[in-house]
Every structure is written in C-alpha cells, then in structure tokens.
N, C-alpha and C positions, 0 to 999 in steps of 0.2 A: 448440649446442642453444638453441632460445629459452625464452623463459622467461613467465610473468604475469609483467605488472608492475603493474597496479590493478585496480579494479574503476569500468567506466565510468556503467553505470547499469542499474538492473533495470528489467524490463517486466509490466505488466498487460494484457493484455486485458478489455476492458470491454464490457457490452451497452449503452450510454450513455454515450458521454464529458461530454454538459454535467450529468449526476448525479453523476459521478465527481468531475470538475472543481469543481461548487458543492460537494460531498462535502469535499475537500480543500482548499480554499480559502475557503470561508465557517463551515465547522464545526472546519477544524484549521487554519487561517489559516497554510495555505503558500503562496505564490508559483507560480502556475499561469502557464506560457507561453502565449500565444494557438493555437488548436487552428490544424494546417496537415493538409495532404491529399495522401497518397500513392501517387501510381499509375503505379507505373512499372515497367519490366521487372526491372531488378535487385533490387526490393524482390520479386519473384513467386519469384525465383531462391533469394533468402536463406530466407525462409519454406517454401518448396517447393509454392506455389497459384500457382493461373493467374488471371489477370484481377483481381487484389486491387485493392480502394478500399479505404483505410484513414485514418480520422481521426484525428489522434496531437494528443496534449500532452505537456510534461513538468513534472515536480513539480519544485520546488528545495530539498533538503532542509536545514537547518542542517548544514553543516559539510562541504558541497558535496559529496556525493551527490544522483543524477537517479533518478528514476522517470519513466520513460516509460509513458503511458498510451493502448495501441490501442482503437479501436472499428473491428472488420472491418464495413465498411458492404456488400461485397462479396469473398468469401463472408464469409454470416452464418452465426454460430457456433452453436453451442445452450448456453444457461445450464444450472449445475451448479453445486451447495457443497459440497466435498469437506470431511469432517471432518477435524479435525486427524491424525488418526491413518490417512487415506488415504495410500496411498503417493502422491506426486503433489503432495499438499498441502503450502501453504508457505505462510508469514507475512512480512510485515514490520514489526520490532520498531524502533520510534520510541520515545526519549527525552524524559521529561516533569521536567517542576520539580518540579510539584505535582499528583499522578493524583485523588486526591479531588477535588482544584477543578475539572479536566477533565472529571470522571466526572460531577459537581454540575452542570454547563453543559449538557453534551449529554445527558445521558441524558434531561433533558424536552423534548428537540429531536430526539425520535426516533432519536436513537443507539442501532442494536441492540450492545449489551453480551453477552457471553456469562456474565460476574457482574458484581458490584461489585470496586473495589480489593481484591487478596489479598494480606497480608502475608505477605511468603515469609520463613518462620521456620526453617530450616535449610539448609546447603549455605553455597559462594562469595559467596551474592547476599543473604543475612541479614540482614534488616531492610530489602530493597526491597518496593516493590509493583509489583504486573503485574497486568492483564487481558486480555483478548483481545478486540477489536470487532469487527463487520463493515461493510466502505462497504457502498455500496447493491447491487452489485455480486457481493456477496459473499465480495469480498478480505478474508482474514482480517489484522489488526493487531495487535499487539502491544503495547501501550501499558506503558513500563518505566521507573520510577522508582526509580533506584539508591540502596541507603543512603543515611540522611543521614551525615556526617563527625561522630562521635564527638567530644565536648569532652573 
C-alpha cells in the first residue's frame, strides 16, 4: 500500500495574480517566482475544465514550503469570502518573530486585519499571539507568533 510522504505545496486561486504577488512579496517580503502560463491539456484534465488559461506563481515560504498562486484568466471564476466558520474555508497560518511590529507596518498600508494582535491566554499555545488578515483576494491568513521561551 502506498503511503503520503509530504506535503508539496498548497494552492490559491486568485482574481489577480500581480495583487496577490505585490500582496506577498512587497508587504510580507516572501520570494515570488516569476508568473508563467498554463495552457495545456493535461492541466484541463487535473482541474476537470476545458480550455483553461492560467497564470501561476509560487511563494517560497521559510522553511521550504510552496504556495502556488492561480489566476484562471480562462474560465474566470466569481469572487467569494467565506467566513471562517464556512465549511470550505481555510487559512494559512505563517510564523512571525514579532506580530505587534508586523501588525504596526501594515496595518497603515492597508492591511485588512480582522483584529489587532490577540494574546492567546489559555490552552497548548499560552502566551502566543495570532490574528487573522486577509490578501487582497480575500485568502484568509493566519499570522502566529509562538510563546516567547520562558527564562
């Protein structure tokens, strides 16, 4: 029987990849691949659409995880913000040094925040903070700063 053996890379769709792109790489200063263009039959086969044009990048994430990011240029999708508590809805939770200093940079750079930094005061994760942002896009993020180490 086979088995998983990793996890290669998660994917977004996006109604914009150069928003997404400037989103990710000018405002969270990750490593954006150069967008390339997808039109081929076996990509129509994977997805299960016919005629797809798709514009992809991928994010490089510290500690080498990929985010792949589509923009279906053909078919075009219809935009949607599923609440967190949609079934459907999902996040990606990224690793911060320091979430205050983050939250202090972008929130006057029109970073939509769903709060300020919350200090999560019970449970596993006591004494982290976490917020949720959205890109432009309306991919929800998770922004997570783990306790600091106790002296």
């Amino acid at each position: 029987m086979s088995h998983i053996t990793a996890a290669h890379h998660t994917s977004f769709t996006v109604a914009k990849l150069e928003r997404s792109v400037e989103f990710f790489r000018d405002m969270l200063g990750l490593e954006v691949s150069a967008p390339r263009e997808i039109n081929q039959r076996y990509f129509d086969c994977i997805v299960g659409l016919s005629d797809t044009l798709v514009r992809a990048a991928f994010i490089k994430l510290p500690g080498g995880h990929q985010v792949e990011l589509f923009e279906y240029v053909q078919p075009r999708g219809q935009s949607y913000t599923p609440r967190p508590c949609d079934p459907g809805s999902c996040h990606l939770a990224l690793l911060v040094d320091d979430l205050q200093a983050l939250h202090a940079n972008l929130a006057p750079r029109g970073v939509h925040f769903v709060s300020p930094p919350v200090l999560i005061d019970a449970g596993p994760n006591r004494g982290a903070y976490a917020t949720y942002v959205h890109d432009p896009n309306g991919i929800l993020l998770e922004l997570f700063q783990p306790p600091r180490e106790k002296a």
